[in-house]
C-alpha positions as a Markdown table, in Angstrom:
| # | Residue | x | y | z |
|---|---|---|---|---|
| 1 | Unk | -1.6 | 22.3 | -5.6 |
| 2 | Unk | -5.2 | 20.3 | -6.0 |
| 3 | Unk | -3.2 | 17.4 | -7.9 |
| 4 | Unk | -1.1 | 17.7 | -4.5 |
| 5 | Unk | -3.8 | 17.6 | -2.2 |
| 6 | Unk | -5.9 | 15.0 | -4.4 |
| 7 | Unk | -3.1 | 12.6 | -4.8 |
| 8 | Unk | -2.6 | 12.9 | -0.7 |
| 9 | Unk | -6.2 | 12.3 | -0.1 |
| 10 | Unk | -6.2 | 9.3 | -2.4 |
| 11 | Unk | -3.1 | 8.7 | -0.3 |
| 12 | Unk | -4.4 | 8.7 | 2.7 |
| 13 | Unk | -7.4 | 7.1 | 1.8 |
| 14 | Unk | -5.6 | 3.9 | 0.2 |
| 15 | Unk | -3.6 | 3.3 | 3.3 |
| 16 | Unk | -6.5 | 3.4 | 5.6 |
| 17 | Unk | -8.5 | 0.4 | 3.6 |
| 18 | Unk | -5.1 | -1.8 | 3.5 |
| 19 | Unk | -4.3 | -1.2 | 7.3 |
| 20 | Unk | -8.1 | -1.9 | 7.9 |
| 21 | Unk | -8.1 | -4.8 | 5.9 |
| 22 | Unk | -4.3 | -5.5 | 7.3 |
| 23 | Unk | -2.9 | -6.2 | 3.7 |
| 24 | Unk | 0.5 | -4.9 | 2.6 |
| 25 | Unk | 3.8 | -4.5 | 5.0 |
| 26 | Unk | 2.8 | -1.6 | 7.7 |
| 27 | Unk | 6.2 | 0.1 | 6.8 |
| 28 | Unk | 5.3 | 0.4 | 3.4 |
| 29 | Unk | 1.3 | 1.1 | 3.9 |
| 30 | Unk | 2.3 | 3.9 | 6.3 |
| 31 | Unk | 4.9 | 5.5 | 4.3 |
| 32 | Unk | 2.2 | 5.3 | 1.7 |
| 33 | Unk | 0.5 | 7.7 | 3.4 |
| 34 | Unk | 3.5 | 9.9 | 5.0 |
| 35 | Unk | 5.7 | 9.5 | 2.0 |
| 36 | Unk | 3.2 | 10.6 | -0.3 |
| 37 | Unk | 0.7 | 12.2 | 1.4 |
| 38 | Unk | 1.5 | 14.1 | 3.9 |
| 39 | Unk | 4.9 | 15.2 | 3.0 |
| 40 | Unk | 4.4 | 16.7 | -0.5 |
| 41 | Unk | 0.7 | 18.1 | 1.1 |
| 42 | Unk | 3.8 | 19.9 | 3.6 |
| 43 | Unk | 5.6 | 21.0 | 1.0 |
| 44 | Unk | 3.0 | 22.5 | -0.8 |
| 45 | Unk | 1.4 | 23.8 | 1.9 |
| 46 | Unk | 4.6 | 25.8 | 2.4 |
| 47 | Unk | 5.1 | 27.3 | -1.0 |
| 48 | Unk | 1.2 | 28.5 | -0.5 |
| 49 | Unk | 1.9 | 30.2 | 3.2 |
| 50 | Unk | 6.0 | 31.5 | 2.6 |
| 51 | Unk | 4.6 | 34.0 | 0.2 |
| 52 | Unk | 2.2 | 35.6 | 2.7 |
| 53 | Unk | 4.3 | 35.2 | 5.2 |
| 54 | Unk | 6.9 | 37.3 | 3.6 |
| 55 | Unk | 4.7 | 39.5 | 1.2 |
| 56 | Unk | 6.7 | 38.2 | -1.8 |
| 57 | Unk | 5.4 | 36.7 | -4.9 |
| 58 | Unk | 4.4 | 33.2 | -6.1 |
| 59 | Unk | 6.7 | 30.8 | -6.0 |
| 60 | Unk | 8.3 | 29.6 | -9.2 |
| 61 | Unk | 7.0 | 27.4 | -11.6 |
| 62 | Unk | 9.8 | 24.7 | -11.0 |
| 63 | Unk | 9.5 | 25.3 | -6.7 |
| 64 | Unk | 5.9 | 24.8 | -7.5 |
| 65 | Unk | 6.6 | 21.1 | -8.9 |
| 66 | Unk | 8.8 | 20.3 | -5.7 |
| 67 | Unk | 5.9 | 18.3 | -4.0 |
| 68 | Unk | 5.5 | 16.1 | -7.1 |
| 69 | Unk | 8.6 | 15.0 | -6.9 |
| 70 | Unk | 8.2 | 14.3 | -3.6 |
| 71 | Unk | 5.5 | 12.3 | -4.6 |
| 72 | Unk | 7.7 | 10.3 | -6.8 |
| 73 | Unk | 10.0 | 9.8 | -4.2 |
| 74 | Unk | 7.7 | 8.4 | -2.0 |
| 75 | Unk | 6.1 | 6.2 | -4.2 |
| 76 | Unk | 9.7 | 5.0 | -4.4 |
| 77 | Unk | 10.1 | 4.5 | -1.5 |
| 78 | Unk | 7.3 | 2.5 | -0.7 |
| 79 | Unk | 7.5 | 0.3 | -3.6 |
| 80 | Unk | 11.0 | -0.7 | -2.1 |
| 81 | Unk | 9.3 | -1.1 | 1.3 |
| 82 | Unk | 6.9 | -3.6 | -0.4 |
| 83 | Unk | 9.5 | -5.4 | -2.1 |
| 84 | Unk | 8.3 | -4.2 | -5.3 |
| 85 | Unk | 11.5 | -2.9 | -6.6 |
| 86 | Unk | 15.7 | -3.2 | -4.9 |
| 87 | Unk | 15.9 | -1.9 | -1.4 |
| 88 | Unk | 18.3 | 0.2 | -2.6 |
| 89 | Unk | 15.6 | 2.3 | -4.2 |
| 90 | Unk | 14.6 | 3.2 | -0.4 |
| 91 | Unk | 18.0 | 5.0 | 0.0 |
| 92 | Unk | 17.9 | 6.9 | -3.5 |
| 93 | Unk | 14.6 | 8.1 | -2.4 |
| 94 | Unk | 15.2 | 9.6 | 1.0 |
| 95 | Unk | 18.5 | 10.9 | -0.9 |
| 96 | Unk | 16.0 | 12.8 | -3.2 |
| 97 | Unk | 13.8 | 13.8 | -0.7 |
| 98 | Unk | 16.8 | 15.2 | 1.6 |
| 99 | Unk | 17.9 | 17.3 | -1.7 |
| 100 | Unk | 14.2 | 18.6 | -2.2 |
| 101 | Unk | 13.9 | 19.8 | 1.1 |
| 102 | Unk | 17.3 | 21.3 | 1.1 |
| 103 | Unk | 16.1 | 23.3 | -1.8 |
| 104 | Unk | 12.8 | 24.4 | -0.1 |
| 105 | Unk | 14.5 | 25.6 | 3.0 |
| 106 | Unk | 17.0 | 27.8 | 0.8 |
| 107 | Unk | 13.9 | 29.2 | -0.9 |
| 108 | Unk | 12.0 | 29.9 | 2.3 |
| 109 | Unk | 15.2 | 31.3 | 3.6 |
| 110 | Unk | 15.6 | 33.6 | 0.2 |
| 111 | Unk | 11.9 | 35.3 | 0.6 |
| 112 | Unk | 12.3 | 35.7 | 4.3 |
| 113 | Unk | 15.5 | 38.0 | 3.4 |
| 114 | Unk | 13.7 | 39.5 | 0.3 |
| 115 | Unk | 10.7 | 41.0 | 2.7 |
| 116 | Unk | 10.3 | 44.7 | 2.7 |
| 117 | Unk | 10.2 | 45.0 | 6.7 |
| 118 | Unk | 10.5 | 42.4 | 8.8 |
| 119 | Unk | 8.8 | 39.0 | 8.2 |
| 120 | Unk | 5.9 | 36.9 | 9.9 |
| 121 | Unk | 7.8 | 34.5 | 12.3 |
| 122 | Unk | 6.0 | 31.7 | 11.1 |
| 123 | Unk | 8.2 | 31.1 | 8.0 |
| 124 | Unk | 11.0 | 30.1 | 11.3 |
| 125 | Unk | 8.4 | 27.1 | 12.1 |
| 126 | Unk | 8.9 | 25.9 | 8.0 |
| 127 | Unk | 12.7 | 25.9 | 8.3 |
| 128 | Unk | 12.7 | 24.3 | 11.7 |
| 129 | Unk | 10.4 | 22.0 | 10.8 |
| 130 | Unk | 12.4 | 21.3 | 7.3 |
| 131 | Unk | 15.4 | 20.8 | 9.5 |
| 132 | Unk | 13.8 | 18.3 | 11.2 |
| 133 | Unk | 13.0 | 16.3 | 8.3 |
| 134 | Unk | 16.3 | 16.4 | 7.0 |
| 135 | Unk | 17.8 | 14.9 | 10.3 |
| 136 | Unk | 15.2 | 11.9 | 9.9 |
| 137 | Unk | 16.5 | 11.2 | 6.5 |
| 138 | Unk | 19.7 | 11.5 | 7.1 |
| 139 | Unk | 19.5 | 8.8 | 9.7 |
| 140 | Unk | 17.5 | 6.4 | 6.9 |
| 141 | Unk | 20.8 | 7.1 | 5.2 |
| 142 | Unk | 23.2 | 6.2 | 8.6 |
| 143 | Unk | 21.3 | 3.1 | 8.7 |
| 144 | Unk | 23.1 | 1.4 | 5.4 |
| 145 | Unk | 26.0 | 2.8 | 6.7 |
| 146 | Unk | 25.5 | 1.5 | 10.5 |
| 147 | Unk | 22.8 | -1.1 | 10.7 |
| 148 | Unk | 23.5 | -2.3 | 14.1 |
| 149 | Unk | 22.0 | 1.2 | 15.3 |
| 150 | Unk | 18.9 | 0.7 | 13.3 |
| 151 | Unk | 16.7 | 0.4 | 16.2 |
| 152 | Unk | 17.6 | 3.7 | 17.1 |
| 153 | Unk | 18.0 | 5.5 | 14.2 |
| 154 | Unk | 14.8 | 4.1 | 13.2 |
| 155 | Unk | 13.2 | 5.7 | 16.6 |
| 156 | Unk | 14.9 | 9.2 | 16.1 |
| 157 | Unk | 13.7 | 9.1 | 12.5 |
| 158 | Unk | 10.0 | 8.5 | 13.5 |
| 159 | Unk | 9.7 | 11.4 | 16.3 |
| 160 | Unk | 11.4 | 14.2 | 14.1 |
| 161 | Unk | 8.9 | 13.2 | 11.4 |
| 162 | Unk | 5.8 | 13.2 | 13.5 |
| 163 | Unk | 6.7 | 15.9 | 16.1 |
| 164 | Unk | 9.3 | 17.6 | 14.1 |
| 165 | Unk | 8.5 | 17.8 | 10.8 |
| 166 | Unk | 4.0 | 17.8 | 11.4 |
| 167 | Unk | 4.0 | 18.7 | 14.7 |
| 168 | Unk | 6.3 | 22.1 | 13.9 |
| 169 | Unk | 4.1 | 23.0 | 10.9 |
| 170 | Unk | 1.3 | 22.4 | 11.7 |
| 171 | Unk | 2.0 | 24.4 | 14.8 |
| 172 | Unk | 3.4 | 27.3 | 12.7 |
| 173 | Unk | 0.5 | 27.7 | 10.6 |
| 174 | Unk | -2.4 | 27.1 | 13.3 |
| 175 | Unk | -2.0 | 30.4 | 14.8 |
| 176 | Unk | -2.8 | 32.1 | 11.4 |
| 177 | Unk | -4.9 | 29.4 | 9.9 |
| 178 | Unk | -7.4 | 29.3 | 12.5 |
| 179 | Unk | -8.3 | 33.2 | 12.5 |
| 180 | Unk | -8.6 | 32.5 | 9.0 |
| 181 | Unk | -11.2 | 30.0 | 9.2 |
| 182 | Unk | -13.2 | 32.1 | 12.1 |
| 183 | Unk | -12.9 | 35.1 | 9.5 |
| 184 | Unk | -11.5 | 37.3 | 12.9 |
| 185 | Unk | -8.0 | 38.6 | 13.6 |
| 186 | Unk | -5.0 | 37.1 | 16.6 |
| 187 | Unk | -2.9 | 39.7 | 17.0 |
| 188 | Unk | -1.1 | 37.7 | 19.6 |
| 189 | Unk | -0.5 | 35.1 | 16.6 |
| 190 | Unk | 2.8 | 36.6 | 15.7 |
| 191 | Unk | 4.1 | 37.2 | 19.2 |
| 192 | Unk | 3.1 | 33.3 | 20.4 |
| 193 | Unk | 5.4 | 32.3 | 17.4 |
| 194 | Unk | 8.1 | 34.3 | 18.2 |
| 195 | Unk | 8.3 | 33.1 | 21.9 |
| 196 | Unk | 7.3 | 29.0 | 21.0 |
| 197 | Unk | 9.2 | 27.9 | 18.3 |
| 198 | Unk | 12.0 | 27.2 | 21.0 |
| 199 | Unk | 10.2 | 25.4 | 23.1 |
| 200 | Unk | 8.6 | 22.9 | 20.2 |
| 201 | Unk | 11.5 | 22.6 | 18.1 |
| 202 | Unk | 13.3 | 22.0 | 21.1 |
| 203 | Unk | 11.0 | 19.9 | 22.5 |
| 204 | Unk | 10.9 | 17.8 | 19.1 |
| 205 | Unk | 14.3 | 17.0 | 19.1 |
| 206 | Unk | 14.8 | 16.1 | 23.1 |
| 207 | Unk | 11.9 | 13.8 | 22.1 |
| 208 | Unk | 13.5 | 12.7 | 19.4 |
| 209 | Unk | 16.8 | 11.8 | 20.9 |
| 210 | Unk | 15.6 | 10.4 | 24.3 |
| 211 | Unk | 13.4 | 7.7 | 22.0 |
| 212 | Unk | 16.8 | 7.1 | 20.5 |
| 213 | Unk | 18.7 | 6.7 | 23.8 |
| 214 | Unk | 17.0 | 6.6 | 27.0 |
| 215 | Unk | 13.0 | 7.1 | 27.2 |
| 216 | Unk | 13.0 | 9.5 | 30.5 |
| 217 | Unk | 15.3 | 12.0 | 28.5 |
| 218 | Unk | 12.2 | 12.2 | 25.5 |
| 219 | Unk | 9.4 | 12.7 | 28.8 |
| 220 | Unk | 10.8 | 16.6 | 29.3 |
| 221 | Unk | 10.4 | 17.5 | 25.7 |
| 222 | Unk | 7.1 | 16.1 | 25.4 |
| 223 | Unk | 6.5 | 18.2 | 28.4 |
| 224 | Unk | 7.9 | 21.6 | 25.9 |
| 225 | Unk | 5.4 | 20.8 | 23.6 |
| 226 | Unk | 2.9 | 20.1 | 25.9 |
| 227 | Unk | 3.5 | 23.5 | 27.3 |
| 228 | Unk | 3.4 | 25.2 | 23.8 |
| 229 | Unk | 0.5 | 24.0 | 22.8 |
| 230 | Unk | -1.7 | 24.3 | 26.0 |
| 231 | Unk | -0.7 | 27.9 | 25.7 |
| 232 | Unk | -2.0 | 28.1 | 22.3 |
| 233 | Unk | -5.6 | 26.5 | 22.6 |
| 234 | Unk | -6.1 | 29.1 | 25.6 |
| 235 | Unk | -4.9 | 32.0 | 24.0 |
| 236 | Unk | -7.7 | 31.1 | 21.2 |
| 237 | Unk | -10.0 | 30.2 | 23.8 |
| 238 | Unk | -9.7 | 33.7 | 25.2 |
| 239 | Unk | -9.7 | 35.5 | 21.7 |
| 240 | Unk | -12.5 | 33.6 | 20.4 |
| 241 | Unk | -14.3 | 31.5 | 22.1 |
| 242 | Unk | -15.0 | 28.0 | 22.3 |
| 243 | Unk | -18.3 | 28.0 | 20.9 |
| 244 | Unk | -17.5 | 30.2 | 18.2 |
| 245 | Unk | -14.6 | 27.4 | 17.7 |
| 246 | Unk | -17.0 | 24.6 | 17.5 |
| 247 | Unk | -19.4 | 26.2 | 15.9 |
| 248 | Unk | -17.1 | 26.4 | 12.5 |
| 249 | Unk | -16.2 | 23.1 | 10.9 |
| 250 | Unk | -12.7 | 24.5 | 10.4 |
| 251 | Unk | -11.8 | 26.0 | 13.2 |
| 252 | Unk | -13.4 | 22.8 | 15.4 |
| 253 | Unk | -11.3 | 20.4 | 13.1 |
| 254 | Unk | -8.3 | 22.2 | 13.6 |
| 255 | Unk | -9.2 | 22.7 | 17.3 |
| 256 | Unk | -9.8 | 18.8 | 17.8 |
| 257 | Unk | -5.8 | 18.3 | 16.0 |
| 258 | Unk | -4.2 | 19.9 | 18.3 |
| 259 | Unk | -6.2 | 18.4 | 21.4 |
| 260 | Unk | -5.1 | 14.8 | 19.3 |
| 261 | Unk | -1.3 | 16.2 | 19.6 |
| 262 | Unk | -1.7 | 17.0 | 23.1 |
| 263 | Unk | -3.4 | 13.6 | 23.5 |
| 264 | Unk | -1.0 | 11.0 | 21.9 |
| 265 | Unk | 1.9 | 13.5 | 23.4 |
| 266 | Unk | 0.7 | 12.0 | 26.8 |
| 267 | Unk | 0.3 | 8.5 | 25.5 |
| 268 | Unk | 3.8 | 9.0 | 23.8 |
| 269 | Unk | 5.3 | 9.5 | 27.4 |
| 270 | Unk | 3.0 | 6.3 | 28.7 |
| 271 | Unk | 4.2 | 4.3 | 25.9 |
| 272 | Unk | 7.8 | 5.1 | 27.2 |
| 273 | Unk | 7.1 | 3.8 | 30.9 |
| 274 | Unk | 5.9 | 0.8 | 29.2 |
| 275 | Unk | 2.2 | 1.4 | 30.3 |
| 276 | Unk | 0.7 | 1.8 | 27.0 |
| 277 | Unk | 1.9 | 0.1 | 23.6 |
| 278 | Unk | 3.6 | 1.7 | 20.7 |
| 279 | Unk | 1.1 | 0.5 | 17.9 |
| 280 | Unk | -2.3 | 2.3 | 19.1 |
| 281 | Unk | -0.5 | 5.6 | 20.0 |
| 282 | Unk | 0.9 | 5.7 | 16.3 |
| 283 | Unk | -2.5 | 5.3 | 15.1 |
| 284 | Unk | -4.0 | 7.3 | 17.7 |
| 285 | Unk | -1.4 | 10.5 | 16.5 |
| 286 | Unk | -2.4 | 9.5 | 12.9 |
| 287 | Unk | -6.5 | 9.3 | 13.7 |
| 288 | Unk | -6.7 | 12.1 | 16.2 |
| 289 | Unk | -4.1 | 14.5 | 15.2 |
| 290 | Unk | -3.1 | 14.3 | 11.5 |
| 291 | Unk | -6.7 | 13.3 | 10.1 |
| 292 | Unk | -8.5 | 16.2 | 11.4 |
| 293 | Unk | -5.5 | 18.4 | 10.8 |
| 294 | Unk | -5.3 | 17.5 | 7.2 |
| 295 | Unk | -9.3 | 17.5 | 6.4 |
| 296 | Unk | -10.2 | 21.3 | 8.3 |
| 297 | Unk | -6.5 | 22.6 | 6.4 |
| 298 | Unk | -7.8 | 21.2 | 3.1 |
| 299 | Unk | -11.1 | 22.2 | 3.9 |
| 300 | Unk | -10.0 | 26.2 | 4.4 |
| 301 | Unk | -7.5 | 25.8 | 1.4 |
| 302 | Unk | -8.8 | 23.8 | -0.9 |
| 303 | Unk | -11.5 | 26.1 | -2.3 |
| 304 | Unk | -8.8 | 28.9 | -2.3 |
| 305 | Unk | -6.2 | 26.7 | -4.4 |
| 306 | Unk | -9.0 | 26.0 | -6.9 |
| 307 | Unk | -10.0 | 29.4 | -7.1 |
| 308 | Unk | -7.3 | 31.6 | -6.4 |
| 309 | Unk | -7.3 | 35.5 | -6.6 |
| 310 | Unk | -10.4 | 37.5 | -5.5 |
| 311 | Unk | -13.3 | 35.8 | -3.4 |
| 312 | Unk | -16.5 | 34.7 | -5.7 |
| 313 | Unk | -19.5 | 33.1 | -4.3 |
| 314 | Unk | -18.2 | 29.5 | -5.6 |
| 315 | Unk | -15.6 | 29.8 | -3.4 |
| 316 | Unk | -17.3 | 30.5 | -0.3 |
| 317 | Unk | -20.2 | 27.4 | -1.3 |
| 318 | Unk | -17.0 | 24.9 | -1.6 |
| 319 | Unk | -16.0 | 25.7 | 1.7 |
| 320 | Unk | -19.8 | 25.9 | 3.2 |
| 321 | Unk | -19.7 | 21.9 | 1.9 |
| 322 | Unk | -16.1 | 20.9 | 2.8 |
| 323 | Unk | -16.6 | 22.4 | 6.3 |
| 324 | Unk | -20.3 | 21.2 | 6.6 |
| 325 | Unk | -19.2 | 17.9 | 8.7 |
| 326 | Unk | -16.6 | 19.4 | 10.2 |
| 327 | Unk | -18.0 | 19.3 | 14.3 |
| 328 | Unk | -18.8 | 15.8 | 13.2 |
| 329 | Unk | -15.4 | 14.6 | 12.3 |
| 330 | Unk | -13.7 | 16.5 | 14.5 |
| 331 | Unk | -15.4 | 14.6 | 17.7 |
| 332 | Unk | -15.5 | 11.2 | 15.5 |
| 333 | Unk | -11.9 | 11.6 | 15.2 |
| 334 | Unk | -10.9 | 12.5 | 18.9 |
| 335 | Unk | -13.2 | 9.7 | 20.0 |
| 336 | Unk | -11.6 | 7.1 | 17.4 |
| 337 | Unk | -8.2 | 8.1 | 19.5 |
| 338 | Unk | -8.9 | 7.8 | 23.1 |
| 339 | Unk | -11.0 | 4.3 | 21.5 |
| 340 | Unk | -7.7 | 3.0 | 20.6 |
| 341 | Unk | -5.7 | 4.1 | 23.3 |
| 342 | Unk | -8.3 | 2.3 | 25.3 |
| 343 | Unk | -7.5 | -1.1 | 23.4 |
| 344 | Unk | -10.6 | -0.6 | 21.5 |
| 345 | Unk | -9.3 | -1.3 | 18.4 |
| 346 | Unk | -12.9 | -2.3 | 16.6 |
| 347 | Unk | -14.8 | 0.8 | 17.8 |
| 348 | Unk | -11.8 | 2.8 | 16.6 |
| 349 | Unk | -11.3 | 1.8 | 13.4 |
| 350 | Unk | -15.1 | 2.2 | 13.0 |
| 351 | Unk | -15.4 | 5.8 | 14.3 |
| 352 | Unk | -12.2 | 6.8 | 12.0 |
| 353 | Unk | -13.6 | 5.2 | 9.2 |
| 354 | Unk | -17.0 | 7.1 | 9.8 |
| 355 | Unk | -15.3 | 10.0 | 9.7 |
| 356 | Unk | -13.2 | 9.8 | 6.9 |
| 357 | Unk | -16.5 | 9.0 | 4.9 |
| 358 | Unk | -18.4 | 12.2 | 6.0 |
| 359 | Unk | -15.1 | 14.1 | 4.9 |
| 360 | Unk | -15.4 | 12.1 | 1.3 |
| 361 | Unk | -18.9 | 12.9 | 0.8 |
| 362 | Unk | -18.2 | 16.9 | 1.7 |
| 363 | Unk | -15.4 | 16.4 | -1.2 |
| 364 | Unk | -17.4 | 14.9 | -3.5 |
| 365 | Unk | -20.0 | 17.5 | -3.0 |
| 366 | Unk | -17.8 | 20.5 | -3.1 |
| 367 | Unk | -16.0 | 19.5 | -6.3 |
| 368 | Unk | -19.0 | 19.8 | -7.9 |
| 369 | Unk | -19.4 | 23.4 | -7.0 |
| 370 | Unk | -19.1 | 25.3 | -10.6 |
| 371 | Unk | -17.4 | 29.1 | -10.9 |
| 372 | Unk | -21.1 | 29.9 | -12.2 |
| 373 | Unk | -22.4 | 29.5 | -8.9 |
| 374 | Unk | -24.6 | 32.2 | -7.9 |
């Protein structure tokens, strides 16, 4: 899992300097980072929370190299997208992706019928979200078979990646994540995931299909998800706080992704009535949403993948420094959204970028943190 999560950071990281620096074709430079960043982190992220989830065991040592491959795949993929290699390659890859997530959903599907009891509900938000993903690559696929619908299967492919496929997991693993980080309990958790994943994975896929088709049929399932996650950030307002929130890099960096979903969800729905244009709400839902998503989950889970087992004191130091910047980014990368929304494309890149480097330097320091540590 950290060659996972290190190759998705240098990921992430490469595609940010060639978008600043506007090099490369912007398919290929953001696949780069989707492709091979954020799906395989996904993936991985799965294989790490199924098992708890479900009280089974570890997964397998060949499930365990499913987000490597993924990584291949998109490295495929983007090479094609470049030009690099055939475009056929582009194909063959979301083929291979399609069969790896077909094989992570029957997994996810095998533990949940292997718990003793019943399971958490949030392994449901993994398969829907899986589901999602396969729909989006199996439209890359319709597309050699049916160009002349490439506009919208090109549209529906988008929206089930970045609400379906994130939006659903991310959602599915906030409710537990976030107690996590605070160290304190939501026992409404489970019962919020029983009653939403309707309304987002519903939501995800009216959006989805009214990008396709018509843009007023997307505007109601924006509104679903909307609804889902307004409920959420209360019900943790309520249980914890929102100083004791903010007052956790974690838990403020995961609060501020979800107030960037709930932010480019509106600008998504503007975007559609032609008030707003597509590019900065992409990069707005990438700067405000998947950027502090990513760095407060890596931040929890990082020192736990390193060290897993029992808690030791270098453990809990690797988080102190991951999560030391945490408030910082989180309001750097909210602020770097509404900047580019506003057309204020300078002051946003700036503002991401400045956050992005106080997330590096908390890396750079925490990988340094020894098992010795005292």
């Amino acid at each position: 899992m950290l060659y996972t999560a290190s190759l998705t950071l240098l990921a992430l990281l490469l595609s940010a300097i060639l978008t600043l620096n506007g090099l490369g074709s912007p398919l290929a430079v953001a696949h780069l980072a989707f492709a091979v960043g954020i799906v395989p982190l996904i993936f991985a992220a799965m294989s790490h929370f199924v098992p708890v989830l479900t009280r089974t065991g570890d997964p397998g040592r060949w499930l365990a190299r499913l987000p490597m491959l993924a990584q291949g795949a998109g490295l495929c993929a983007v090479a094609a997208m470049q030009g690099l290699i055939p475009h056929f390659f582009l194909h063959l890859a979301a083929a291979v992706d399609l069969i790896l997530a077909a094989i992570l959903l029957n997994w996810i599907a095998g533990r949940a019928r292997a718990t003793l009891g019943s399971p958490h509900p949030g392994w449901r938000w993994y398969g829907a979200a899986l589901g999602c993903l396969m729909l989006a690559l199996v439209a890359i696929l319709l597309i050699a078979v049916w160009p002349q619908y490439w506009p919208a299967l090109r549209l529906f492919h988008l929206h089930l990646n970045t609400i379906g496929l994130v939006g659903l997991a991310a959602l599915g693993t906030l409710p537990v994540l976030l107690p996590t980080a605070l160290g304190r309990p939501d026992p409404e958790a489970a019962g919020w995931l029983r009653r939403r994943l309707w309304l987002v994975a519903g939501g995800a896929l009216v959006i989805a299909t009214g990008a396709a088709v018509l843009w007023p049929f997307a505007a109601p399932g924006a509104a679903l998800v909307l609804v889902a996650a307004l409920g959420l950030v209360g019900q943790w307002v309520r249980r914890f706080g929102i100083r004791s929130m903010l007052a956790d890099g974690v838990s403020a960096s995961l609060l501020a992704a979800v107030a960037g979903l709930l932010l480019t969800l509106a600008a998504g729905v503007a975007h559609g009535a032609r008030l707003l244009p597509g590019k900065p709400g992409l990069l707005a839902w990438a700067v405000g949403f998947l950027l502090p998503l990513v760095s407060g989950a890596l931040s929890q889970l990082l020192p736990v993948w390193r060290w897993p087992g029992p808690t030791i004191p270098a453990r809990k130091l690797m988080r102190e420094k991951l999560a030391a910047t945490g408030v910082w980014r989180a309001g750097l990368f909210f602020a770097s959204a509404v900047a580019l929304l506003a057309g204020l494309m300078t002051l946003g890149d700036a503002l991401a970028a400045l956050g992005m480097l106080l997330f590096i330097i908390g890396l750079l320091q925490a990988v340094r943190v020894s098992r010795s540590t005292l």
